[in-house]
C-alpha positions as CSV (number, residue, x, y, z in Angstrom):
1,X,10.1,43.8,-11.7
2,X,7.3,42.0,-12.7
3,X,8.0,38.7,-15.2
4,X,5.6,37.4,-17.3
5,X,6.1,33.9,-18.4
6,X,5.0,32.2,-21.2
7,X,4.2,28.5,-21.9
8,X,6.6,26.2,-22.7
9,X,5.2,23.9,-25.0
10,X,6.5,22.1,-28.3
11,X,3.8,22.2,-31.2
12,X,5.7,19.5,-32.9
13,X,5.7,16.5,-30.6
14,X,5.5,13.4,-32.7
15,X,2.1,11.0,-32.3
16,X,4.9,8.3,-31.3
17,X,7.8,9.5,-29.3
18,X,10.7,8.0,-28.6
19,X,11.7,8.5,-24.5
20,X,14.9,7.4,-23.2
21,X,13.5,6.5,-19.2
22,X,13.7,4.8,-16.1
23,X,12.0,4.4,-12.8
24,X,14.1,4.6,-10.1
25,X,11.7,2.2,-7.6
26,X,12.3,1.0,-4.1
27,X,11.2,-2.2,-1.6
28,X,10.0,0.5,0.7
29,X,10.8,3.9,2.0
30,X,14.4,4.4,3.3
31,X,15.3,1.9,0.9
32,X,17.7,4.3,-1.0
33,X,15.7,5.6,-4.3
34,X,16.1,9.0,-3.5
35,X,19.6,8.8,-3.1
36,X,20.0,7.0,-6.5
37,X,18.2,8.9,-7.9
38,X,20.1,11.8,-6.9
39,X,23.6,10.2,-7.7
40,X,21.9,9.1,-11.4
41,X,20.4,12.5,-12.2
42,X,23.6,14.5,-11.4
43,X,26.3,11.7,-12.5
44,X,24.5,11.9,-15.9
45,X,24.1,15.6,-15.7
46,X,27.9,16.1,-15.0
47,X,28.5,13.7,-18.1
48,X,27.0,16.3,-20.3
49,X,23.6,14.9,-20.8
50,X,19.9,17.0,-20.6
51,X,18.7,14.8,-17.6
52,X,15.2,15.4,-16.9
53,X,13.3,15.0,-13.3
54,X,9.9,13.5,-12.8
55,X,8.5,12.4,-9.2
56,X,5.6,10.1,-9.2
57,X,2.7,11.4,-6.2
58,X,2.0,14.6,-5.0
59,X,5.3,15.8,-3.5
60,X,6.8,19.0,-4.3
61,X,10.1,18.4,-1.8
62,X,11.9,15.6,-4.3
63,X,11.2,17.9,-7.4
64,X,13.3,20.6,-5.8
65,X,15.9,18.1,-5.4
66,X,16.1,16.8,-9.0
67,X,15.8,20.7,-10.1
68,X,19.0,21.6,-8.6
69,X,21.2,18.2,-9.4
70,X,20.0,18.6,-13.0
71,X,19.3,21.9,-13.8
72,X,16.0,21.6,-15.4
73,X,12.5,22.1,-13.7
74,X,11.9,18.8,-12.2
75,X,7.9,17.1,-12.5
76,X,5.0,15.7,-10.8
77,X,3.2,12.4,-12.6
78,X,0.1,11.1,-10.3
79,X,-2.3,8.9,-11.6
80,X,-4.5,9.3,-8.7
81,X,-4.9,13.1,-8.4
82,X,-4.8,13.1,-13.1
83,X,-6.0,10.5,-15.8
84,X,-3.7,8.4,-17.1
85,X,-4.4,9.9,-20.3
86,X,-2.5,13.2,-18.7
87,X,-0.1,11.4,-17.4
88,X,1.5,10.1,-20.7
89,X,0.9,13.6,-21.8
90,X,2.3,15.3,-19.3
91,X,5.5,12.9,-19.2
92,X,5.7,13.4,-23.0
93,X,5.7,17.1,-23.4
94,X,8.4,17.6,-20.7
95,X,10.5,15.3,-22.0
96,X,10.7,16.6,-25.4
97,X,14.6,17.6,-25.9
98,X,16.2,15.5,-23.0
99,X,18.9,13.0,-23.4
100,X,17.4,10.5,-20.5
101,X,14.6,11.0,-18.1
102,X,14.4,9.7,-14.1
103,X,11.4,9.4,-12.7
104,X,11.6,8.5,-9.2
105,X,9.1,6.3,-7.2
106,X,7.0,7.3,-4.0
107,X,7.0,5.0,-0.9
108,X,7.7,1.3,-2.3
109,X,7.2,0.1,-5.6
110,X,3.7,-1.0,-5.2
111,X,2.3,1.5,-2.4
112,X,-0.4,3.8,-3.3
113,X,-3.9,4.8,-2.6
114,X,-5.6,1.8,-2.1
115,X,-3.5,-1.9,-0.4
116,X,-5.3,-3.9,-3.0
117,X,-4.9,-2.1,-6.0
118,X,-1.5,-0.5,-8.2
119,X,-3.8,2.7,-7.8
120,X,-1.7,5.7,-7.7
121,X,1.5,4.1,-7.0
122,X,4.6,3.8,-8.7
123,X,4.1,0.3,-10.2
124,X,0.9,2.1,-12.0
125,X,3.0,5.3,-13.4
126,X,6.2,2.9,-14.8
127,X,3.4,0.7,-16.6
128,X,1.3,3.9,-17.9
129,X,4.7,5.1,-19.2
130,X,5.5,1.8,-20.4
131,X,8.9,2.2,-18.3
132,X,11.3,-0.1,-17.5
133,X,12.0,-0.1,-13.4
134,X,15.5,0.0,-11.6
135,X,14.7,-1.7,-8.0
136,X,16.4,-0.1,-5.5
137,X,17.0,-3.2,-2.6
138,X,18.8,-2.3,0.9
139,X,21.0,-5.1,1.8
140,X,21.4,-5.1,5.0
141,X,22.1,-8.2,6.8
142,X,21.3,-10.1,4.1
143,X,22.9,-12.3,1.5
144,X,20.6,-15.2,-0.6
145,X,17.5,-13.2,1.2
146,X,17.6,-10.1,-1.5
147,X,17.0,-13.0,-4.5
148,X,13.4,-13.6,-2.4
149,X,12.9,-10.1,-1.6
150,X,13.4,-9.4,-5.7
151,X,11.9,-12.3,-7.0
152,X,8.4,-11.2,-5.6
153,X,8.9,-7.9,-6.5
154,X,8.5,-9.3,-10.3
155,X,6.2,-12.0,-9.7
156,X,3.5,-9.7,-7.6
157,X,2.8,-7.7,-10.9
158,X,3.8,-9.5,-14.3
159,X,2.5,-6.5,-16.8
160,X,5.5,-4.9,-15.0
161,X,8.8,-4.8,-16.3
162,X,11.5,-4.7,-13.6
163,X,14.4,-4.7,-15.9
164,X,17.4,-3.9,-13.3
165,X,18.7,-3.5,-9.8
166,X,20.7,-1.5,-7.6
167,X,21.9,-2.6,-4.0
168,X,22.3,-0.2,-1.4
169,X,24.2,0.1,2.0
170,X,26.3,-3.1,1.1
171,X,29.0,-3.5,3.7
172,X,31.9,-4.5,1.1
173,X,33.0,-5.2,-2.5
174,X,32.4,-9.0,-1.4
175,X,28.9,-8.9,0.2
176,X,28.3,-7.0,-3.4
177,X,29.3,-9.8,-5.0
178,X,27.1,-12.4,-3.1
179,X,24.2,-10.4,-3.0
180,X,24.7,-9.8,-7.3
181,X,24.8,-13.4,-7.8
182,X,22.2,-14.7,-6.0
183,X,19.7,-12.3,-7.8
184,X,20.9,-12.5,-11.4
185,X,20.6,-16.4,-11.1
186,X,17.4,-16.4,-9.4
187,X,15.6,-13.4,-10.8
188,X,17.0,-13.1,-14.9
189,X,17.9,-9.4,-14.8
190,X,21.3,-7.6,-14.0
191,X,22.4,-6.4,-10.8
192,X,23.4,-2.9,-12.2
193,X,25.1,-1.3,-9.5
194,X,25.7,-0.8,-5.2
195,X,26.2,1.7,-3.1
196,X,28.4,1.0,0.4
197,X,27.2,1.6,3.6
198,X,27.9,5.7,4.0
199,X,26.2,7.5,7.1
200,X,26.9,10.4,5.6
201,X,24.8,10.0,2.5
202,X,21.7,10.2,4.2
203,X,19.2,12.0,2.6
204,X,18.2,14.8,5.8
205,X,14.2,14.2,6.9
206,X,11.8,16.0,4.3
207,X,10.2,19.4,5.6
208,X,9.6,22.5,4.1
209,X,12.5,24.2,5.4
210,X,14.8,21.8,3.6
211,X,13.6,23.7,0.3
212,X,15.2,27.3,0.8
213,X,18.4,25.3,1.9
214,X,18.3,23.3,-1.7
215,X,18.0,26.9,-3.2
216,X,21.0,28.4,-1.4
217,X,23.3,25.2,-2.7
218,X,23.6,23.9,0.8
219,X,22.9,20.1,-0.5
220,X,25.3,20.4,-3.4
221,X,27.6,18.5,-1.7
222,X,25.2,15.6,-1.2
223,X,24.4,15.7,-4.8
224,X,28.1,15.2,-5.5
225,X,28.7,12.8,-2.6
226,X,25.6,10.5,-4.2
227,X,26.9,10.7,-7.6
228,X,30.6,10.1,-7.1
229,X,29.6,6.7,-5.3
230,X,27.1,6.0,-8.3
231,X,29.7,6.7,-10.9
232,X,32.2,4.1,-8.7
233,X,29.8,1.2,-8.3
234,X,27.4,1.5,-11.3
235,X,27.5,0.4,-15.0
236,X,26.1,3.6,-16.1
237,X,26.5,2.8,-19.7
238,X,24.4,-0.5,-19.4
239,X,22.2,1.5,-17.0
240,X,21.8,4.1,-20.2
241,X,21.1,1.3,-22.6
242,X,18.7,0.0,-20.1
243,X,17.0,3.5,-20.4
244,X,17.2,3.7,-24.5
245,X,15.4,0.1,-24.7
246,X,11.8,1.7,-23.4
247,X,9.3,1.3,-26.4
248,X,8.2,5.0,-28.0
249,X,4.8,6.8,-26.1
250,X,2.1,7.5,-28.2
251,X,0.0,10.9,-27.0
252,X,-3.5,10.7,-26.4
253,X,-6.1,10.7,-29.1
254,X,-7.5,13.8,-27.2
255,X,-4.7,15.7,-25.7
256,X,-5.7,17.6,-22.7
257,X,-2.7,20.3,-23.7
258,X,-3.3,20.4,-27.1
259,X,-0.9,22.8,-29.5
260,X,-3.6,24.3,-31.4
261,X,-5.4,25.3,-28.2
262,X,-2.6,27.4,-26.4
263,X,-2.4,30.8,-27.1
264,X,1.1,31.6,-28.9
265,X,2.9,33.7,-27.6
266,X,2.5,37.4,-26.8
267,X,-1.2,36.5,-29.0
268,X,-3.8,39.6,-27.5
269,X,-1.6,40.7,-24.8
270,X,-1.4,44.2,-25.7
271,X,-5.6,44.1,-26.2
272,X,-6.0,43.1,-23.1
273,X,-8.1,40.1,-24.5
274,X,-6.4,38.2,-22.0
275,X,-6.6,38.9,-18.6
276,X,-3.2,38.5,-16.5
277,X,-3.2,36.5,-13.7
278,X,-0.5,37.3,-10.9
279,X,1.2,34.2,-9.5
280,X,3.5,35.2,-6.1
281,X,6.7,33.1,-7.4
282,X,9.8,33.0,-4.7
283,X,11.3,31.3,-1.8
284,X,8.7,31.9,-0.2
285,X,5.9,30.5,-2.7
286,X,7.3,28.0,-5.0
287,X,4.9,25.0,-4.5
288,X,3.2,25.5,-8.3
289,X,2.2,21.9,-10.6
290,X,3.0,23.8,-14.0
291,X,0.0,22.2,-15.4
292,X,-1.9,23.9,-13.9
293,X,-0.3,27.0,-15.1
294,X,-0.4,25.3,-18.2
295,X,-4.5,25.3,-18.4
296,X,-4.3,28.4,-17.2
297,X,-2.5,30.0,-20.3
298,X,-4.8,27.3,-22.6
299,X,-8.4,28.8,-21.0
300,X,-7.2,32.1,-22.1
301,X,-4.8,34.0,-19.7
302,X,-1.3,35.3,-19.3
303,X,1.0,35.0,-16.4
304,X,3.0,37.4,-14.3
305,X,5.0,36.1,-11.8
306,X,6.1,38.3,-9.1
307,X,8.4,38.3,-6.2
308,X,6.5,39.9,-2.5
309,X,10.2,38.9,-0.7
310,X,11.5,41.0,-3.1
311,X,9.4,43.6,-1.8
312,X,7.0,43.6,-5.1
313,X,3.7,44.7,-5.1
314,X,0.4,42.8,-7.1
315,X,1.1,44.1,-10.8
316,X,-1.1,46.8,-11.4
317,X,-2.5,45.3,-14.4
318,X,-3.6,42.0,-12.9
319,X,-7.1,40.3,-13.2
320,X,-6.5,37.7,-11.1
321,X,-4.0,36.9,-8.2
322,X,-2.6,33.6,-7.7
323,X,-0.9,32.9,-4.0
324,X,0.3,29.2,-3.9
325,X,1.9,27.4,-1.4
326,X,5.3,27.3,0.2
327,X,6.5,27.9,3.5
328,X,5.7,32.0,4.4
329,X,6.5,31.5,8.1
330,X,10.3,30.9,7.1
331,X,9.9,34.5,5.6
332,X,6.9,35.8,7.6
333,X,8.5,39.0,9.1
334,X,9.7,40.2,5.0
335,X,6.2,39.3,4.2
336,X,5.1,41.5,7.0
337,X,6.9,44.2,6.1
338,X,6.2,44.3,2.2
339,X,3.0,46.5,3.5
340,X,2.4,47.4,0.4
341,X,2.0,43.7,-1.0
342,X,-0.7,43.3,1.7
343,X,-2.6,46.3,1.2
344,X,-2.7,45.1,-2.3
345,X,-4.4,41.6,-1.4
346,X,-6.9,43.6,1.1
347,X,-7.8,46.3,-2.1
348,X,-8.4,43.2,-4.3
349,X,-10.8,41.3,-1.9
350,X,-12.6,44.4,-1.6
351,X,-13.1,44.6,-5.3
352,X,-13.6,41.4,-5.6
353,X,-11.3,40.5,-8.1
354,X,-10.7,36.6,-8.6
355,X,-8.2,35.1,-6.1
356,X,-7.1,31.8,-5.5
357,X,-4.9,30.8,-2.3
358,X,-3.2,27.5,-1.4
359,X,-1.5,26.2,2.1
360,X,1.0,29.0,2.0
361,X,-1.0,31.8,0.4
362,X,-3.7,30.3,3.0
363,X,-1.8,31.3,5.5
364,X,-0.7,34.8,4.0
365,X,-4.4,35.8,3.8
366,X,-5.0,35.0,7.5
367,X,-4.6,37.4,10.6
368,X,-2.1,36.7,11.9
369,X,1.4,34.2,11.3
370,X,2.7,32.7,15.1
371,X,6.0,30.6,13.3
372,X,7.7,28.1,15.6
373,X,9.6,30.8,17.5
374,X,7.0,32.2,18.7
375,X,6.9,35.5,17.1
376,X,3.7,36.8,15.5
377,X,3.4,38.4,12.2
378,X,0.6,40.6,10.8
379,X,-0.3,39.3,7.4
380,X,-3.3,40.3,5.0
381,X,-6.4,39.9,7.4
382,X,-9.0,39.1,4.6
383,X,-9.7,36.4,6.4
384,X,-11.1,36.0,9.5
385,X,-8.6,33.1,11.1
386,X,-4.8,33.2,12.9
387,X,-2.6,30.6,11.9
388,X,0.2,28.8,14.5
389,X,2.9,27.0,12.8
390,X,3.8,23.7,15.5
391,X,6.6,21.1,15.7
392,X,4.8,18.2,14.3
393,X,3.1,17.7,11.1
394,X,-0.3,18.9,11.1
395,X,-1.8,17.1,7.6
396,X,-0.6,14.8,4.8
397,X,-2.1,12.9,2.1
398,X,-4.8,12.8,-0.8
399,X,-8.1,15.0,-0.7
400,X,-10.9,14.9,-2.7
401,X,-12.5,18.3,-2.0
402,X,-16.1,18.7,-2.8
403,X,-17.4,22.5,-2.6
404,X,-19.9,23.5,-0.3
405,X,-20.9,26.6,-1.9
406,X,-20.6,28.0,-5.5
407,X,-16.7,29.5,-5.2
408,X,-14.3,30.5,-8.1
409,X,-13.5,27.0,-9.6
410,X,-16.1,24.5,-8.2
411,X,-20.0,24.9,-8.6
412,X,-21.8,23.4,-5.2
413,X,-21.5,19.8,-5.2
414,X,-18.4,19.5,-7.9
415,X,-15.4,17.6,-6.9
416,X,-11.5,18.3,-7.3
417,X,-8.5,16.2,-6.2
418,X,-5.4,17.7,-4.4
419,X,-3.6,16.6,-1.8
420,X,-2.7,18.3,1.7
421,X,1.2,18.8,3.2
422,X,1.7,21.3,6.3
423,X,2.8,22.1,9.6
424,X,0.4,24.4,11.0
425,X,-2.9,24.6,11.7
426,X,-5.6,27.1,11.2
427,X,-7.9,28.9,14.0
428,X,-11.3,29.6,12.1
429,X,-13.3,33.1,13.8
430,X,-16.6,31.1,13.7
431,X,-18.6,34.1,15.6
432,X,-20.2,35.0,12.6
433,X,-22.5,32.2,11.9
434,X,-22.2,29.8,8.9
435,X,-18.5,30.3,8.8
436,X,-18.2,30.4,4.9
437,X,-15.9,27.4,4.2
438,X,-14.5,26.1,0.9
439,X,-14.8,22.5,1.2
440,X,-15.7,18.8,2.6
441,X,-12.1,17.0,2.3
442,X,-12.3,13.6,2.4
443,X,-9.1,11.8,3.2
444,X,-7.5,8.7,5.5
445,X,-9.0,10.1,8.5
446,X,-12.7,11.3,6.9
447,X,-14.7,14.3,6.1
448,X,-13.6,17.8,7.1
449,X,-14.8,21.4,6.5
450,X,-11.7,23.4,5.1
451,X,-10.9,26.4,3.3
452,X,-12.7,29.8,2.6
453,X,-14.3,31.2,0.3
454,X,-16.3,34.2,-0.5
455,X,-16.9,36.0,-3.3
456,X,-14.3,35.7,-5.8
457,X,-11.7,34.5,-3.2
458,X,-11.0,30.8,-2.4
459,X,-8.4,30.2,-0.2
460,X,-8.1,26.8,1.6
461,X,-5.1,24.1,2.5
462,X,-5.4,21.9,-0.3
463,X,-3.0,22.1,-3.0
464,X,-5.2,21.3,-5.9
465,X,-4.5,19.8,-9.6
466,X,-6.5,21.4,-12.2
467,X,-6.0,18.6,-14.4
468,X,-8.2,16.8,-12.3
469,X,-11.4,18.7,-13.7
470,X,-9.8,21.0,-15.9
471,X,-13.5,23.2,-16.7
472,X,-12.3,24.7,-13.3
473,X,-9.1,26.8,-15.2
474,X,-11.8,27.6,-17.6
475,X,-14.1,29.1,-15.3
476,X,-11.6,31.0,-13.1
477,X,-10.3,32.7,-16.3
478,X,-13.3,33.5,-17.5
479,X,-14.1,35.3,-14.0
480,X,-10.7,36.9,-14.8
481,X,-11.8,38.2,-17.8
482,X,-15.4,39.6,-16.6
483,X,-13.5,41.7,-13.8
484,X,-10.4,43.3,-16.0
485,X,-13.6,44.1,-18.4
């Protein structure tokens, strides 16, 4: 059965809000933040408090993690790929209602898009949220060494309030105790907590396959593991305190999700005023930024979520058809055999109703699906490419994707930021000549021609944020609109 979902959105956020938050930062990657993080979000959680998740960047695989140790849909804040203006917002609007909010770094403290800049990293979000930052230091080997190592942490950015440490992998009570001392009398803040040395605490390696084993409560144990030692070695009430000290957020003059710009609820939905975009929402394609279901709703349309590993077809009454990303070669043979989902994609390319694909929808509209085993799977065929999952990663990192042609969000020439995560790679049927792609992504490692797009169907690898030219919801719901009329 088909679901429609409405908008979650409170109309009465105050100009000045008051946010109980931290930033869970670290030195580096591998430092430990995740697992703090982790052992904070469900230690509070278990406590009885409304814990909600934010991840600063791109990544979709940490969200899934703070969705299950809390219970609440976790969220993305970038300031690379969105304005700062919609990152206050957006970190303001979700946290409307919770009793404490952890937003969890990316990389180390100060790593982002640009070495010489705070530019999309997580110094930048903690100071656009006005945040105060946990430092998560590992310890390892050292003693004095972790006062330097925290001491230019604070001194490399001074608008930056590093208000509080944790120390991980600490091999006793008493290497604790050295490494606590020598930071709180040469750095001025508290030494809030350590975690031991536990091998079995790891954090496993992030891929997309880790995500259906969140889902089936396979990690649950972890979650406990992490928040068992937090509990142990941490002053959670000072750490709490620490939280409730952050100044109130004020939202932005002009809101990008204003109130009185969202349809309420149910508004036109039986005239068919709005047109109904279908969004493919399961285990199988998960990878949404609810913002961007958000604009959606705002430009105008309504959202059905439905479930092809369920064996559901596109709902009949759909204008629009939404495939995002995920990972469809862990599922590609129940994909293959919901026929019926397929034949729906192939009757709305013919009709050219308005169609947007991402990475795992990508792949869904391609030929054919070779996963890692070897095994090929027929999928849609609406576009004229096979796709070959492989053992190591295929892309990663920050696109800015400039259309080539006039497609369904982007006029020729117009830019839109997104960002690129996956493991296989795409063959492109180039005999018929100009191959019709989507975009020039520009990343790291240069330009490249991606994607597909013809007629009302754009389909291409990067996940996009809408927020990042948000005339491009507009425009697809108005193509939504012109085809259901």
């Amino acid at each position: 059965m088909t679901d429609v979902v409405k908008h979650a959105v409170q109309p009465g956020l105050a100009a000045a809000a008051r946010r109980s938050r931290i930033v869970v930062a670290g030195t580096g990657s591998g430092a430990g933040k995740t697992t703090v993080t982790l052992g904070l979000m469900k230690a509070f959680a278990d406590s009885g408090l409304r814990v909600q998740g934010f991840k600063c960047g791109p990544d979709y695989i940490d969200p899934t993690y703070h969705t299950a140790a809390t219970g609440t849909p976790s969220r993305n804040l970038d300031s690379w790929m969105t304005s700062a203006d919609t990152v206050r917002e957006t970190f303001i609007r979700a946290s409307e209602g919770a009793d404490i909010s952890v937003i969890e770094g990316v990389m180390g403290l100060y790593d982002g898009k640009d070495p010489l800049s705070n530019t999309g990293s997580t110094a930048e979000i903690a100071m656009l949220t006005d945040s105060p930052v946990l430092l998560v230091v590992d310890v390892r080997s050292m003693a004095r060494s972790a006062a330097a190592i925290v001491l230019g942490f604070q001194r490399l950015e001074p608008k930056l309030r590093i208000a509080g440490v944790i120390v991980n992998r600490c091999g006793s009570q008493g290497h604790y105790s050295i490494v606590r001392k020598a930071i709180e009398q040469e750095c001025g803040i508290p030494v809030l907590g350590w975690l031991k040395r536990d091998d079995g605490l790891d954090i496993p390696e992030r891929h997309l396959g880790l995500v259906p084993a969140v889902e089936r409560g396979e990690l649950e144990p972890l979650f406990q593991r992490a928040a068992e030692l937090i509990r142990a070695g941490t002053n959670l009430e000072a750490l709490r305190a620490l939280a409730d000290s952050a100044p109130p957020l004020s939202l932005p003059a002009q809101p990008l999700f204003a109130a009185d710009r969202l349809p309420a609820e149910g508004s036109q939905a039986a005239t068919g005023e709005r047109p109904v975009i279908a969004v493919a929402k399961d285990a199988a394609f998960n990878f949404y930024y609810p913002e961007n279901l958000d604009l959606l709703r705002q430009s105008g349309a309504e959202i059905a979520c439905f479930s092809p590993l369920a064996g559901e077809r596109v709902p009949e009454h759909a204008s629009g058809l939404y495939l995002g990303g995920g990972f469809p070669e862990e599922f590609a043979a129940a994909i293959a055999a919901n026929t019926g989902f397929l034949e729906d994609i192939r009757n709305a390319v013919r009709r050219d109703m308005p169609i947007f694909a991402e990475c795992g929808g990508y792949m869904v509209l391609a030929r054919t699906l070779t996963d890692r085993a070897g095994s090929v799977h027929r999928m849609a065929g609406v576009i004229p490419s096979d796709v070959r999952m492989q053992e190591k990663r295929a892309a990663l990192g920050y696109r800015e994707a400039t259309a080539l042609q006039d497609c369904l969000l982007l006029e020729a020439g117009e830019t839109i930021r997104g960002h690129e995560f996956h493991y296989s790679v795409m063959a492109y049927d180039e005999s018929s000549t100009p191959y019709p792609y989507a975009y020039q992504t520009k990343g790291m490692r240069g330009l490249q021609s991606e994607g597909y797009a013809q007629g009302n169907l754009l389909a291409a690898y990067t996940h996009i944020h809408l927020a990042s030219l948000p005339k491009a919801a507009a425009r697809w719901v108005e193509k939504c609109r012109a085809y259901g009329q």
